[in-house]
N, C-alpha and C positions, 0 to 999 in steps of 0.2 A: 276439229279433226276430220279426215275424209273416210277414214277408217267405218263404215256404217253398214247397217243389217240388209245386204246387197241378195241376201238369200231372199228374205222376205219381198223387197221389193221387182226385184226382177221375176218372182213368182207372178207380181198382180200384174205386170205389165204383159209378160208369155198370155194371159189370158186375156191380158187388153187386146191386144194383139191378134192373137193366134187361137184362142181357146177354144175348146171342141163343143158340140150341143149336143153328148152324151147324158142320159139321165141318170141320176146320181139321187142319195139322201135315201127319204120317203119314198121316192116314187120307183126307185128299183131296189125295194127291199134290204133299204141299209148302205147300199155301195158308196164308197167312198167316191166326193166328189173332185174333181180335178184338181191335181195338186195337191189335196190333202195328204196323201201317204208319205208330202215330200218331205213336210216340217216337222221340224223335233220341237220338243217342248212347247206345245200346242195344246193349246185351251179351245175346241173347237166343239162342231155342233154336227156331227154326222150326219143326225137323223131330220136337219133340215128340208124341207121341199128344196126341189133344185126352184122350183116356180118362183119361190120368191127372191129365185136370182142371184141369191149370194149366203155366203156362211164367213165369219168371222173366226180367224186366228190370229190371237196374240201370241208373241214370240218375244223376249225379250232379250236384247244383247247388251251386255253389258261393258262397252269398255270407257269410264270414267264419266258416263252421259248419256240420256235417253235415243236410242235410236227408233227406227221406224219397228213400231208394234203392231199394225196393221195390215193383213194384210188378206183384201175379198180375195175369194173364188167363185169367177163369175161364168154363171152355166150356158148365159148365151155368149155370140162373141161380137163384141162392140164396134168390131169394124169388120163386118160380117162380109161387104163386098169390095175389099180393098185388092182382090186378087182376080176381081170377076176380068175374065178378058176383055169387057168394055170398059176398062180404068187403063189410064196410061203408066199406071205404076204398078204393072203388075210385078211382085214377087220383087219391088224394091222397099217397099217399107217392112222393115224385121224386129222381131224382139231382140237378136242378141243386138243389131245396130243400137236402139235404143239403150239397153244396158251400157254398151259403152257410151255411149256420149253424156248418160247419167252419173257418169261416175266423176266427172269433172263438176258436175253440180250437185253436191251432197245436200244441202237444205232445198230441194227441189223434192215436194213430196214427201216431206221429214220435217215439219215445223206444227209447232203445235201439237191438238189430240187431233185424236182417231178420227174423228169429223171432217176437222178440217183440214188433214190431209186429203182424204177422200175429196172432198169437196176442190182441193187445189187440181189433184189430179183430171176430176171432171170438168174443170174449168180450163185448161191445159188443154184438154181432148177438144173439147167444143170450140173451142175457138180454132183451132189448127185442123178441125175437120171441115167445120166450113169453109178455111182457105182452101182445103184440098177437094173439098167434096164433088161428086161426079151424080150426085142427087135429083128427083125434079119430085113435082108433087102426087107423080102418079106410081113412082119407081116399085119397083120388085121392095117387098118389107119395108117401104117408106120413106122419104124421103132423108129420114134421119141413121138410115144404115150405109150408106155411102161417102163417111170421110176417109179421106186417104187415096184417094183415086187416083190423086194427080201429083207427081211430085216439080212440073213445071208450068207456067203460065199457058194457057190455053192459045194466047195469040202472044206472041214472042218478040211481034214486029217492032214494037217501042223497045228504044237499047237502056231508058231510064237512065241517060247520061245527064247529067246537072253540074254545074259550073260548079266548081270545088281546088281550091288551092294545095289540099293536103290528100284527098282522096279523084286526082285526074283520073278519066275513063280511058281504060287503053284502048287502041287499036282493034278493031273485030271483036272486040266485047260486047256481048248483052245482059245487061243490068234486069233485068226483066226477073217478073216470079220464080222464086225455086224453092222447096221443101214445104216441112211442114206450116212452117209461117208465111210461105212465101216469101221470101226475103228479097228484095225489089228496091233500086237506086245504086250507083254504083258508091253514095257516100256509107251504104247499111254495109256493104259488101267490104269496103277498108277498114271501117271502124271494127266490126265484126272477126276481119280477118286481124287485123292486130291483136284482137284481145284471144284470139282461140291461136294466135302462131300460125296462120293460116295467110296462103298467096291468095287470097280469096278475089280480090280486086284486078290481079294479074289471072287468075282462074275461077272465072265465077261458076264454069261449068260443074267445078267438084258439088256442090250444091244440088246436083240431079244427077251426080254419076258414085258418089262416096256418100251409102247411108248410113254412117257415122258421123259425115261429115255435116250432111241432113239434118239430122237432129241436133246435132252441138247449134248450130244456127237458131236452131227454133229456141230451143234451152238458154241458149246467151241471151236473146229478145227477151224471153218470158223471166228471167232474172236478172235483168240490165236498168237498172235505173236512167233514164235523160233528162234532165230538166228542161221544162217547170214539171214532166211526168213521170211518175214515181215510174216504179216496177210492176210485173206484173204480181209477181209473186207477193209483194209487200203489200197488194190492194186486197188480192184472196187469203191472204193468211194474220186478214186484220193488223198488219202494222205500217198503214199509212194512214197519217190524220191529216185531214185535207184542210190547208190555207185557205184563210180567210179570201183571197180570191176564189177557188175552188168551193167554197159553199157559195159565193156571190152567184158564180157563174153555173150551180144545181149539179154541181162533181161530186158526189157522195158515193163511200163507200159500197162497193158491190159489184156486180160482173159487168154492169154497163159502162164503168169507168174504164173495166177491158179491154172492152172493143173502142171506147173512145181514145184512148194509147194505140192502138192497134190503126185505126181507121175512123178518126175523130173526123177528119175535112171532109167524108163521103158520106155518112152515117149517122153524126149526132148534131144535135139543135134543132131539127128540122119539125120538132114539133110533132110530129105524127108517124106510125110505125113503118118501116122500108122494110123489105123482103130478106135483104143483107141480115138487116137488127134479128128480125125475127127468126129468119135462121141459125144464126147465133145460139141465141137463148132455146131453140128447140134440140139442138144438138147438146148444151150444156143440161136441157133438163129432163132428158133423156137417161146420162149418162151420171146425174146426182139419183135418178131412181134406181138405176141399177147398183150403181155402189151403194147406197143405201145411207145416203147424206141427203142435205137440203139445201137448195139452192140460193136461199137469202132473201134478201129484199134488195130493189135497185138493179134489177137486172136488163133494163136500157138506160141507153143515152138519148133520147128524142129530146128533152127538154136539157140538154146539159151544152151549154159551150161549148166546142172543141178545143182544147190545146192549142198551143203555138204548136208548129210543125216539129220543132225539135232538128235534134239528127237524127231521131230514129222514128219517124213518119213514114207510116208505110201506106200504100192503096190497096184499097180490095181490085184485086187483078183476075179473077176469076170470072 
């Protein structure tokens, strides 16, 4: 069913998003902290420190099946400089865009408990902030507060046209980065627009001018299966078991199998840590402390094979 607890989760995403760094709990004497006064039937914890970043509300909906019960309220805000006038996407990535494009993927963030929701969601964020990040190591609040910055590739000049019999490049098209995954080739951009009903191939522009149309992009990657590479969603929510190729070649469950779907031919085998890798994993384990999950075990690929390219092969274009 798609029918799911849209109150709850578009709560935690307003605060992914957007949330204020008002003090709340303990630390102002009780006040309720953001978004708490919103939910009904709330099992919740007022009198938490906002310090420790979050407070937990279970909520339950009931229509024939467990829907999403979790849902933080997080007192800093996760993508604190995504509006800073030195990001090229100011005032284009939104929570209500998100909500909609969530709503075509209901097991997105709703699988599993409470953990590993969290944990999917941080997994989500991390890896889509380093495609977008606008970061460096000396940045205002660190390098790990700056995803979101960008919602198209920083140098645009490659059109990522590739010989394709089913997905030809049109005319004055540029296949290059755009949203949160960066979405890049003009074969990601047909395949993509087929499955979302989308001219996407004849208008790749909607991708950095439609932040709905943004997200659904990102959302369809991160729960799009390609072979020989699962999904993203089925490696962070524990239901992929990796072939016996895949333990050959050191693919084992965990966020580093991620980014090796994500950006396997730039990133992974290489034996030794890349700046790409580790940003990665500093964004994802930033964003597991804040929700108040754990981030696993396996969280590179330096010793893992990469994939075959796939159709849905993407590059790090940032």
């Amino acid at each position: 069913m798609k029918i799911w607890a849209f109150t709850d989760f578009s709560l935690l995403l307003s605060l992914l998003l957007g949330g204020s760094a008002e003090q709340c709990g303990s630390e102002a004497g009780g006040a309720l902290c953001p978004g708490e006064a919103q939910l009904s039937n709330a099992a919740s914890k007022p009198g938490m420190p906002c310090a420790q970043e979050a407070y937990v509300v279970v909520n339950m909906v009931g229509v024939g099946q467990r829907m999403i019960i979790a849902v933080m309220a997080v007192r800093a805000n996760m993508l604190k400089h995504r509006n800073d006038p030195r990001c090229h996407a100011v005032g284009f990535y939104t929570y209500d865009a998100f909500i909609s494009a969530a709503k075509e993927f209901p097991d997105f963030g709703n699988t599993g408990d409470d953990l590993m929701r969290k944990k999917e969601i941080a997994a989500f964020m991390g890896q889509t902030s380093h495609e977008t990040t606008g970061g460096w190591a000396t940045a205002d609040d660190g390098p790990y507060a700056w995803g979101y910055c960008y919602s198209r590739e920083k140098d645009c000049s490659d059109n990522y046209c590739a010989s394709s019999s089913k997905y030809q490049c049109v005319a004055g098209k540029q296949y290059c980065g755009r949203g949160p995954i960066q979405l890049s080739w003009n074969y990601n951009y047909g395949l993509c627009g087929d499955d979302l009903n989308l001219q996407l191939l004849q208008e790749p522009e909607l991708v950095e001018t439609d932040p709905v149309i943004s997200f659904k992009t990102a959302l369809w990657f991160w729960m799009t299966p390609q072979s020989p590479k699962p999904s993203c969603h089925a490696v962070i929510t524990g239901n992929w078991t990796p072939s016996a190729e895949d333990v050959e070649a050191g693919r084992v469950p965990g966020y580093g199998v991620i980014t090796n779907i994500i950006n396997g031919g730039l990133e992974c085998g290489q034996g030794v840590p890349n700046a790409a890798g580790e940003d990665r994993i500093g964004f994802y384990e930033k964003y597991c402390d804040k929700l108040g999950t754990t981030p696993g075990p396996n969280l590179d690929c330096y010793q893992q094979r990469p994939f075959g390219n796939g159709l849905l092969g993407l590059k790090d274009i940032m």
